[in-house]
N, C-alpha and C positions, 0 to 999 in steps of 0.2 A: 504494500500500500504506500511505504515509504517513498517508493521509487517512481510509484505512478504521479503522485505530487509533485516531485523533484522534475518530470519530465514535462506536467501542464505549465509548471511556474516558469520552466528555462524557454518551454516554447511561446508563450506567451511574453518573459522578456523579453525575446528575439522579434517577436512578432510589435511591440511596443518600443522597440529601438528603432527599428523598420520606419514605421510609422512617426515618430518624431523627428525623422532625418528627413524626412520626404513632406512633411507637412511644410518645413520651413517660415514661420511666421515672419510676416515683415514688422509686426509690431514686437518693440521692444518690450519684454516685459523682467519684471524680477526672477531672480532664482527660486525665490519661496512658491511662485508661482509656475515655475518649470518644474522643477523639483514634486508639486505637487499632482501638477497635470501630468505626468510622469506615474509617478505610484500609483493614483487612482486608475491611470488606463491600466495601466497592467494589473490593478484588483480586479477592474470590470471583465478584461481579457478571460483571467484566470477565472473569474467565477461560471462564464458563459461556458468555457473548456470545462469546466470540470460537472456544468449542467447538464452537456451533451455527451461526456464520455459515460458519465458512471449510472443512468438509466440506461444508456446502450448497451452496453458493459453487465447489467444486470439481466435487462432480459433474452441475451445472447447466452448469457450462461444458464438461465430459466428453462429456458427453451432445449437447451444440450441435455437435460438432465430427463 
């Protein structure tokens, strides 16, 4: 279980690094404010991953049984 989280959180980083390289804002804003827009995507990221993996995930193995 440990490792399925370790692999939603890193693809989701990747996937939230991605995505703030390519947004490029032209407005200047704070750190506090990058920094935050930063962690929150990637909480949003990770929760959406790990809403779609682990009902799939359940009833694949439901269904095996």
């Amino acid at each position: 279980m440990k490792k399925v989280f370790l692999n939603i959180l890193s693809i989701s980083f990747i996937l939230t690094t991605f995505g703030m390289i390519i947004d490029g804002d032209v407005v200047k804003t704070t750190m506090l404010v990058r920094f935050s827009e930063f962690f929150l995507m990637w909480a949003i990221i990770s929760l959406i991953a790990a809403a779609f993996y682990f009902p799939i995930n359940y009833f694949l193995r439901r269904k095996a049984v």
